[in-house]
C-alpha positions as CSV (number, residue, x, y, z in Angstrom):
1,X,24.3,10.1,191.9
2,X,22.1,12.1,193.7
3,X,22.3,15.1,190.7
4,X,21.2,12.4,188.4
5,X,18.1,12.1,189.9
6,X,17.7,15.3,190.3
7,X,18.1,16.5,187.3
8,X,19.0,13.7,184.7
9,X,22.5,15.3,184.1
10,X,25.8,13.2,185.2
11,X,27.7,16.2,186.4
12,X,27.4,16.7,190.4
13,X,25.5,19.4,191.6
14,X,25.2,18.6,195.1
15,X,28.1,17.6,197.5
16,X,27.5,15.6,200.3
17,X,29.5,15.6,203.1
18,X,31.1,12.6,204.6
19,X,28.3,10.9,206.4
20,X,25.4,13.2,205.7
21,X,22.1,12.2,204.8
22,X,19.6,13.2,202.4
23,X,15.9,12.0,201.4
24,X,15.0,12.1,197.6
25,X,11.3,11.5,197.3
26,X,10.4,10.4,193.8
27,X,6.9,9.8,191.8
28,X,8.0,6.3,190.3
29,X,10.7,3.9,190.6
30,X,12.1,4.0,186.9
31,X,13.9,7.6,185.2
32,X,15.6,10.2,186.8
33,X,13.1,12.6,188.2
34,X,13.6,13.3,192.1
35,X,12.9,15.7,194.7
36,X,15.2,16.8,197.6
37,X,12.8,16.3,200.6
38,X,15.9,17.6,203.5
39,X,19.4,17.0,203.7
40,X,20.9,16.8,207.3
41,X,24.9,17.7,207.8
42,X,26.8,15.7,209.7
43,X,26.9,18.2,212.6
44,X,23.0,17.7,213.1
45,X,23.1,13.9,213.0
46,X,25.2,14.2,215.9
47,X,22.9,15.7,217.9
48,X,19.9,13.7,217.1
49,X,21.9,11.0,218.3
């Protein structure tokens, strides 16, 4: 999902890891226009805690 709104395709180009997190900032709520703000592994999340 998150390569839809990144680039309208339906194919995956990014993989997420179980329980990572990612932020996807867009302009408006309607098409498939995003931007990946950060993406935080799994690893990290762990130490913020």
């Amino acid at each position: 999902m998150i390569g839809w709104f990144l680039t309208g395709d339906e194919r995956s180009y990014v993989g997420l890891k179980k329980a990572q997190a990612a932020l996807l900032e867009t302009e408006k709520a309607e098409g498939a226009r995003a931007t990946l703000a950060w993406s935080i592994p799994p690893k990290a999340l762990r130490r913020l805690g």
